[in-house]
Every structure is written in C-alpha cells, then in structure tokens.
N, C-alpha and C positions, 0 to 999 in steps of 0.2 A: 134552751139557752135564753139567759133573759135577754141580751141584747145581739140581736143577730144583722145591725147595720150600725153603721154608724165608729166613730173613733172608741170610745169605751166598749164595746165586741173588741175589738183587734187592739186595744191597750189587755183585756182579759187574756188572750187567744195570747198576745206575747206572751204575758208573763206567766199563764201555765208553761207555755215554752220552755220560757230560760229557769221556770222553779226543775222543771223536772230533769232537764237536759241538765244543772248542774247537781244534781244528788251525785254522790262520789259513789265510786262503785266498792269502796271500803267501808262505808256509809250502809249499803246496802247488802253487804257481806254480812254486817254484824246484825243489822235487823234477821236477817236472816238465821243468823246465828242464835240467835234469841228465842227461837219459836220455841215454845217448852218441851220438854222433854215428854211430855204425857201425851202429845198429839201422836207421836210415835212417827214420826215423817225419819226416814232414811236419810245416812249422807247421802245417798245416788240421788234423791228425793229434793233435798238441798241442792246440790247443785245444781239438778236441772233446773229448778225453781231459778236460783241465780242467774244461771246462763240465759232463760227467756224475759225476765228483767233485764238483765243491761241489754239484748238486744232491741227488746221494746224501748228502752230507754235510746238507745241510739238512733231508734228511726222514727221518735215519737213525732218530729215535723209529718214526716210523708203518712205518718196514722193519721194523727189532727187531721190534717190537710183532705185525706181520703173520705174521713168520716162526714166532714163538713161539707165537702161534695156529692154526698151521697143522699144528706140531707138538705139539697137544695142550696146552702150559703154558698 
C-alpha cells in the first residue's frame, strides 16, 4: 500500500469502496457473459462464478476492513 496513514490512504480505501460496491450486478452478469466460448467454462461454472462476485461484492467493506487488519493498518 503506498499510503498506509494519513487522509489520502482513506480518500483510496473509500473510493475502491464506492468503485466496487457500485459495479451493477448486470454489469457483471454480462462481463461474465463474455468470457469466450473457447475457455470452455459451463453455465453451472458461470454462475457460480457470478454468485461469489456479487457476494464478494456485497461484503467488500468487512473484506477491505479484515484484510487491512490483518496487515497491521
């Protein structure tokens, strides 16, 4: 992390926040949707993929927050 005190750390730390907490989950549907056909990933494969995105996406505060605890900040 380049700035681990101070106001610019936690102007960062917000705004991965708020970038990731608002990607739409349609938004993410269709990246998903996109992944080419040649990788050969399943729909069951897809959607699980999907399903642990938006739940990472919903509890990316208490991730951040764990992670940066864990490394001391």
């Amino acid at each position: 992390m380049y700035y681990n005190t101070g106001l610019l750390f936690n102007e960062f730390k917000n705004d991965a926040l708020v970038n990731i907490s608002n990607l739409s989950d349609d938004k993410i549907s269709r990246v998903i949707d996109n992944i080419p056909n040649n990788w050969n990933i399943s729909s069951s494969e897809k959607s699980s993929l999907y399903n642990f995105i938006i739940f990472r996406k919903n509890e990316i505060k208490n991730i951040f927050n764990g992670v940066l605890k864990n490394a001391g900040y």
